[in-house]
PAVODO-884185 format. One record per residue: x negated, y, z of N, C-alpha, C in turn; residue in one letter. Coordinates in steps of 0.2 Angstrom, whole numbers, plus 5000, padded with zeros to 4 digits. Layout:
BEGIN
    nX    nY    nZ   caX   caY   caZ    cX    cY    cZ  type
     X     Y     Z     X     Y     Z     X     Y     Z     A
...
This chain:
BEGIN
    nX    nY    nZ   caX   caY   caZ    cX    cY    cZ  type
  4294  5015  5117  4301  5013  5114  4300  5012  5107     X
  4302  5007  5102  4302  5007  5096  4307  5011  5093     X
  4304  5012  5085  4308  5017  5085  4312  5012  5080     X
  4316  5014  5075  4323  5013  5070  4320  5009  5066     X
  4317  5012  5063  4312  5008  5058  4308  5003  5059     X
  4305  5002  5067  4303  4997  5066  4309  4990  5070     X
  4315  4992  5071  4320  4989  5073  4323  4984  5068     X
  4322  4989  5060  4326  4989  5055  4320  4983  5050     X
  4312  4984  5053  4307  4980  5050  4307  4974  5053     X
  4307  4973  5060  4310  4966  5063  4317  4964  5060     X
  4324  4967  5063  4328  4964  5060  4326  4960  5053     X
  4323  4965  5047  4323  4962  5041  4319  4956  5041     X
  4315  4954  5044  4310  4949  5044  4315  4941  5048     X
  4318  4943  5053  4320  4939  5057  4326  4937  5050     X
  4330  4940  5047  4335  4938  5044  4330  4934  5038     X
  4325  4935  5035  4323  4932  5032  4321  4923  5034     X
  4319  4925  5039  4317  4919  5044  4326  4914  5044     X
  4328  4916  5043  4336  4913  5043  4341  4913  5050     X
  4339  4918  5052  4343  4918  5059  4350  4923  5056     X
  4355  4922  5061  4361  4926  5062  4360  4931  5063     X
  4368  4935  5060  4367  4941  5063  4367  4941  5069     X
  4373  4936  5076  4371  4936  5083  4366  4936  5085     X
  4361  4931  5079  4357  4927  5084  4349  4936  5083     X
  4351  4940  5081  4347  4945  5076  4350  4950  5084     X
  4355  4949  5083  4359  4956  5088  4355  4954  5096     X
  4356  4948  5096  4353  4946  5105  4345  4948  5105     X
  4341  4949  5100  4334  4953  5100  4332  4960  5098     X
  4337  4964  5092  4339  4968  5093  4346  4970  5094     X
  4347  4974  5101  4354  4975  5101  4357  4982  5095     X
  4359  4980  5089  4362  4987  5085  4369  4982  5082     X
  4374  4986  5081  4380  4984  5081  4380  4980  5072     X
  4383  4976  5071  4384  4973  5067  4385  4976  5058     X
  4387  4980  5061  4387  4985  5054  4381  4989  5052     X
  4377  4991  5057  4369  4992  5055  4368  4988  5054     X
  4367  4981  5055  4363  4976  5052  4364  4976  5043     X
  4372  4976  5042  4374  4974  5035  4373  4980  5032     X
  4371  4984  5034  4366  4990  5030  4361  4989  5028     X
  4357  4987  5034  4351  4985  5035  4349  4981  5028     X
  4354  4976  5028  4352  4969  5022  4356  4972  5017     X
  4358  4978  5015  4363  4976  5010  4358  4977  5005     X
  4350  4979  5004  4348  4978  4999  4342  4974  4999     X
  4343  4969  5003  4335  4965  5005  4336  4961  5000     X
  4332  4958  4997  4330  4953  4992  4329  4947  4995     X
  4330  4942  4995  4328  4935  4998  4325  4930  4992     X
  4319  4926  4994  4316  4923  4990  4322  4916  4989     X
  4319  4911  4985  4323  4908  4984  4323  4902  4989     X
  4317  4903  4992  4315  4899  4999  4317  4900  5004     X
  4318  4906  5005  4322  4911  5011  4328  4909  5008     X
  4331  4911  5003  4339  4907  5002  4339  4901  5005     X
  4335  4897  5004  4337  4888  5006  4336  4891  5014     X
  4331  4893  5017  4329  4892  5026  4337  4895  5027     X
  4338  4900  5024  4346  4902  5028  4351  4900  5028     X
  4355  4897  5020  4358  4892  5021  4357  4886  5025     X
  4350  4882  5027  4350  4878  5030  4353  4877  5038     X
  4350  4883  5040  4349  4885  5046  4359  4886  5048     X
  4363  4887  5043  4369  4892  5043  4371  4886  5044     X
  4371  4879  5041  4372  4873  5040  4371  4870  5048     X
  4366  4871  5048  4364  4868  5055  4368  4870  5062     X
  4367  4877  5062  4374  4880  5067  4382  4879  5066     X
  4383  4877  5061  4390  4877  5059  4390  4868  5063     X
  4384  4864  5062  4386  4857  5064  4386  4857  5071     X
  4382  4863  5072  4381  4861  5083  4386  4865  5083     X
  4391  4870  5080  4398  4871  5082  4405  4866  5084     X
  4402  4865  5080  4408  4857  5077  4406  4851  5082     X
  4399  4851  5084  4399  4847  5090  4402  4848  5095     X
  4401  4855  5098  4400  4857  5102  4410  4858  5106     X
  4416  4861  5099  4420  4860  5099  4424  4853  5100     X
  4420  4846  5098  4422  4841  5098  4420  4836  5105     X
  4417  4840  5109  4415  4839  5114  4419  4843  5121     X
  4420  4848  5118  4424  4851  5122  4431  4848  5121     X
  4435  4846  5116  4441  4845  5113  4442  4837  5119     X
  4435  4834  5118  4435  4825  5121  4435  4828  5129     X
  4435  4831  5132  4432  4832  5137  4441  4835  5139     X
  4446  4840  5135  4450  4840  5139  4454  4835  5137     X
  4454  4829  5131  4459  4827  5129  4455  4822  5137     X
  4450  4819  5140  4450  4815  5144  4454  4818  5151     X
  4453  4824  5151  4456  4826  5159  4463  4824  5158     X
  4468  4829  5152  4475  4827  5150  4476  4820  5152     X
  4473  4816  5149  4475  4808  5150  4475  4807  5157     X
  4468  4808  5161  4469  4807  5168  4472  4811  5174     X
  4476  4815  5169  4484  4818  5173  4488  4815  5172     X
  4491  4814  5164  4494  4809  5165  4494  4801  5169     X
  4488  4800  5167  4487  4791  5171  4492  4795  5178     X
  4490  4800  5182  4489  4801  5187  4497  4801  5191     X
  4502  4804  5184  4509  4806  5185  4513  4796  5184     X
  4510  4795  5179  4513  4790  5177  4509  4785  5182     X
  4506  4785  5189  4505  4782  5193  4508  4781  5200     X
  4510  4788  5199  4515  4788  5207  4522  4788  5205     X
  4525  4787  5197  4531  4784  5195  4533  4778  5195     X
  4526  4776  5194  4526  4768  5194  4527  4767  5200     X
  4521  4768  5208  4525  4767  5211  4530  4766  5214     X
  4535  4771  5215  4540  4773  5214  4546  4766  5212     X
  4547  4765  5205  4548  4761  5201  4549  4753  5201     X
  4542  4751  5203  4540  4743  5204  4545  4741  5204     X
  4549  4741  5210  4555  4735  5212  4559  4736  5208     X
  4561  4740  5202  4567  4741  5198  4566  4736  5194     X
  4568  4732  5190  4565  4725  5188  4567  4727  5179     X
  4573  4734  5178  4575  4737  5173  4569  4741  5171     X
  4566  4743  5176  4560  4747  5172  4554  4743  5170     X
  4551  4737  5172  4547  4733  5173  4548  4728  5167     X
  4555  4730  5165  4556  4723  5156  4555  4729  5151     X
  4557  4735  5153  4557  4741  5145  4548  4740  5146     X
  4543  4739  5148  4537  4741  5149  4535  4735  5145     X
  4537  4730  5147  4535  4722  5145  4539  4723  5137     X
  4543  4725  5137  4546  4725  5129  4543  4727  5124     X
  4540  4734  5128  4536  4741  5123  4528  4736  5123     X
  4527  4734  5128  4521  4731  5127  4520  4726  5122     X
  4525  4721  5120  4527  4716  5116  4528  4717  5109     X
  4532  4722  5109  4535  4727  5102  4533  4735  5099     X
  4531  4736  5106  4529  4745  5105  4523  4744  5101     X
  4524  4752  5097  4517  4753  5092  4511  4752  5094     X
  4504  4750  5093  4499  4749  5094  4491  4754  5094     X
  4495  4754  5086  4489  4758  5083  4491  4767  5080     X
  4497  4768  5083  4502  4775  5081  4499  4781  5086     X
  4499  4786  5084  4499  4792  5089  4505  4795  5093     X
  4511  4790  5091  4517  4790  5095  4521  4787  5098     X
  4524  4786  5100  4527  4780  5104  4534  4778  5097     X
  4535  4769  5097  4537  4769  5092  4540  4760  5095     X
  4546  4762  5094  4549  4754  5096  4552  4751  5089     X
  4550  4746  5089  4555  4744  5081  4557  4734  5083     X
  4563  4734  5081  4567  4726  5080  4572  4725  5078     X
  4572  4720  5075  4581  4719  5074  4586  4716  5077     X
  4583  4715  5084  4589  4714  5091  4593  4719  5093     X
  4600  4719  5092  4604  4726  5091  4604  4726  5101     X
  4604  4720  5104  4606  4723  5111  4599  4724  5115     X
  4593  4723  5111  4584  4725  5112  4585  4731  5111     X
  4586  4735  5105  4587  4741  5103  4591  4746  5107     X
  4598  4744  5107  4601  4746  5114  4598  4748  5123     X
  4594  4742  5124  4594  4742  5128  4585  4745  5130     X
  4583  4747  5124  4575  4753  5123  4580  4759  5123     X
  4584  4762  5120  4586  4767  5119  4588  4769  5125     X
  4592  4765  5128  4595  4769  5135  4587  4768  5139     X
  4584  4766  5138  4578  4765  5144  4574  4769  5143     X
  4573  4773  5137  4567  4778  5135  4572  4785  5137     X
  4580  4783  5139  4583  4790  5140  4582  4790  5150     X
  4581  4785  5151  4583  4784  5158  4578  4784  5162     X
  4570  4782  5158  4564  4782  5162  4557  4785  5161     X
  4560  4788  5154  4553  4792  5151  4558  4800  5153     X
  4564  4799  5154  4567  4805  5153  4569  4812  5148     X
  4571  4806  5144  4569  4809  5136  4576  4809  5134     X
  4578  4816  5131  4587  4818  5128  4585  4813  5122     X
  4592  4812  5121  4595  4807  5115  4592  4810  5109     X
  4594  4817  5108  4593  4820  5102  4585  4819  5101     X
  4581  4818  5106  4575  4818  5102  4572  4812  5100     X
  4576  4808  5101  4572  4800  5100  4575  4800  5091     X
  4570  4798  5089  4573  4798  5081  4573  4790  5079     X
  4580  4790  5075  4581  4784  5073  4581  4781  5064     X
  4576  4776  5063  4576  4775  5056  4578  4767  5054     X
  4578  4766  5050  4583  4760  5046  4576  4755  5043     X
  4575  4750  5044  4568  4749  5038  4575  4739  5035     X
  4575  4741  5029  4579  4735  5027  4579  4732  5020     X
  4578  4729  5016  4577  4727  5010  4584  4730  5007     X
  4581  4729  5000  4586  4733  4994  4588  4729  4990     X
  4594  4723  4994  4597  4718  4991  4604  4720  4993     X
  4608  4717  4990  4613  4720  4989  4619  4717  4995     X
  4625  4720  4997  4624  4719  5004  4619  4721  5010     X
  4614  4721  5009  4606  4725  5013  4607  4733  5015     X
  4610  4736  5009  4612  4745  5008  4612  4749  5012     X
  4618  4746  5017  4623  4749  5020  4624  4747  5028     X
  4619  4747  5031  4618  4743  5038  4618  4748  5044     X
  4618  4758  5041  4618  4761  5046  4625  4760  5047     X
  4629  4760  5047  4636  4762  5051  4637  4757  5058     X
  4632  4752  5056  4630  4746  5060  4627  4749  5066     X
  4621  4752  5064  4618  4753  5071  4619  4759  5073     X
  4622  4764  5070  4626  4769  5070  4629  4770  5076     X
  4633  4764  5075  4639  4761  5081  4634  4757  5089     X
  4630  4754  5087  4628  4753  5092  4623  4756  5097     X
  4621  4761  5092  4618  4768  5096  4623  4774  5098     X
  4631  4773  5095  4637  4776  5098  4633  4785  5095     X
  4629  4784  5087  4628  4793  5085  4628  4790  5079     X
  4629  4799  5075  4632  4797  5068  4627  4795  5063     X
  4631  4794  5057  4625  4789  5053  4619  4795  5050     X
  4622  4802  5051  4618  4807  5047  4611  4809  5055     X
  4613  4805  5057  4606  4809  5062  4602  4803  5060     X
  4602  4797  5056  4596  4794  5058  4592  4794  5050     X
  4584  4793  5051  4580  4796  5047  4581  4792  5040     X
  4578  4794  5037  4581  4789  5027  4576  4784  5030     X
  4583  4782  5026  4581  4773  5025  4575  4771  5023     X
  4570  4765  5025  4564  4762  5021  4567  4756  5020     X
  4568  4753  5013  4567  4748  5009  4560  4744  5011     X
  4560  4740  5011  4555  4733  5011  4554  4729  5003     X
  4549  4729  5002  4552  4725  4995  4550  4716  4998     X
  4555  4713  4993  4556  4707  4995  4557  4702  4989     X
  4559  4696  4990  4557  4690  4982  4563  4690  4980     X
  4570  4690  4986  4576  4688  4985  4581  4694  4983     X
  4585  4691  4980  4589  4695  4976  4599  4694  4978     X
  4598  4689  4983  4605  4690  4985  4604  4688  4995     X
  4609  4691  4998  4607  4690  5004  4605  4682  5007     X
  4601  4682  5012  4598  4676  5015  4603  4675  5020     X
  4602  4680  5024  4603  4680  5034  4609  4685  5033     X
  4616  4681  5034  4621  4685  5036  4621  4690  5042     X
  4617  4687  5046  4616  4690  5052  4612  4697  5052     X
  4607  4698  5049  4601  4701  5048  4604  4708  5046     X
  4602  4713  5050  4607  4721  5047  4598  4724  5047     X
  4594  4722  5048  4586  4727  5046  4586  4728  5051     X
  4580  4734  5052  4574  4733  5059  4576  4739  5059     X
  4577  4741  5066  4578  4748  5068  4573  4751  5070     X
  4569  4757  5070  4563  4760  5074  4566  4766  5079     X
  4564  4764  5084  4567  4770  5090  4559  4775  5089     X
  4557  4782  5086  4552  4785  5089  4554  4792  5094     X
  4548  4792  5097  4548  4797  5101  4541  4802  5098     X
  4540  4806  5097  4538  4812  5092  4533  4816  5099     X
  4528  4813  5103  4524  4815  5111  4519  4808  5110     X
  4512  4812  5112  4507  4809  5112  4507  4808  5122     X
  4511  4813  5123  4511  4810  5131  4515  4805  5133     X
  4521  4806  5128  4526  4799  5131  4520  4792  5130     X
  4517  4790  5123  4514  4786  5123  4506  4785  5129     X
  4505  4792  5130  4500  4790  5133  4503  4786  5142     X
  4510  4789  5142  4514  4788  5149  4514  4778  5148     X
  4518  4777  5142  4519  4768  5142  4510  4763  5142     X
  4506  4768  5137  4500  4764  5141  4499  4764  5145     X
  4500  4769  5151  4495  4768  5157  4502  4763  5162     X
  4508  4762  5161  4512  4759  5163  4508  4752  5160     X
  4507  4751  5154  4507  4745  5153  4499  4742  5157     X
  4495  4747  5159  4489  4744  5163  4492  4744  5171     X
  4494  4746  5172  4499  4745  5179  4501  4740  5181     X
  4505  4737  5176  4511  4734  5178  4505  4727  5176     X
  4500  4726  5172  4496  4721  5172  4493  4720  5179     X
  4488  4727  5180  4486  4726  5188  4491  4723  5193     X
  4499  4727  5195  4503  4725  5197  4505  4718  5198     X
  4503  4714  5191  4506  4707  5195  4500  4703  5194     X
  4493  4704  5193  4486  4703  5194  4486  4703  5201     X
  4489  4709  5204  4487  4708  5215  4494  4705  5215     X
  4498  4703  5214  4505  4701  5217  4504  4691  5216     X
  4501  4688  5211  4498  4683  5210  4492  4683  5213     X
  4490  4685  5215  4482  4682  5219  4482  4678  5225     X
  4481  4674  5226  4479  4669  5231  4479  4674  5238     X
């Protein structure tokens, strides 16, 4: 059996070599506070400084690997539960022709490169008619869809929530502050024109839910077209 001392001579040898305390502990088993005894008054060359720092560097990178690998591995599964949910909805769904134009619209308009689901236009009865569709097929309460204003800061331009206000039937204080656009014109152009509404949803599964719709519903008329 070795004795203490020669536990405490290995330990110190091995910490010089640049190993962990783990990695120290797995060869000799003594609890981690005799180790920091152990070291509290080792000297280390300036060489042994670099081996340990490097080595400490080294595990710190195949941690961060090793996490970014596990992280991919469950964001892949989550998505292929999702696909999996948002596949037998679809089914379900197909012949609704209500639910088969919100997917073609979001495909058309919806955000691309966002981590959220994100619909933006300035067709009041588009807008309308995504709001009620993200309440009626994603299944998603009014109060969480958030509403924002994107409009130039010309005069007449200002004041355009009361407008969509009214057309989303909620009040002007729930929808998020206004974004300004900068522009060349200084008096109105487009009488018509009230600014670009954004509908977001704040889920990285509602978006992952309309892409996998949006590959569906491509398949879907891929085999419905075929010869």
């Amino acid at each position: 059996m070795r004795s203490r001392l020669e536990d405490k001579n290995k330990a110190l040898e091995l910490r010089k070599n640049g190993l962990s305390y783990g990695e120290i502990r797995e060869i000799i088993p003594v609890s981690k506070g005799v180790l920091s005894g152990w070291f509290k008054d080792l000297n280390l060359s300036a060489n042994e400084i670099l081996v340990l720092k490097q080595k400490s560097e080294e595990r710190q990178h195949k941690g961060r690997l090793r996490a970014s690998l596990i992280n991919t591995q469950k964001r892949i599964i989550k998505e292929e539960r999702v696909f999996m949910y948002a596949e037998d909805k679809f089914n379900l769904l197909k012949e609704d022709s209500m639910f088969l134009l919100g997917i073609a619209l979001y495909w058309a308009e919806g955000s691309k490169r966002t981590g959220e689901f994100q619909f933006i236009n300035s067709d009041p009865d588009m807008i309308l008619f995504m709001y009620k569709w993200i309440q009626k097929y994603l299944d998603i309460d009014k109060k969480i869809i958030k509403a924002r204003l994107f409009t130039h800061k010309v005069e007449d331009f200002e004041n355009h929530l009361p407008f969509w206000a009214d057309i989303l039937s909620i009040k002007t204080s729930e929808f998020q502050k206004t974004i300004f656009k900068p522009t060349i014109h200084s008096v109105k152009k487009n009488p018509n024109y009230k600014g670009c509404l954004r509908l977001t949803v704040s889920s990285v599964d509602v978006l992952r839910m309309m892409r996998a719709w949006q590959k569906l519903i491509i398949r879907y008329y891929k085999d419905s077209m075929h010869p």
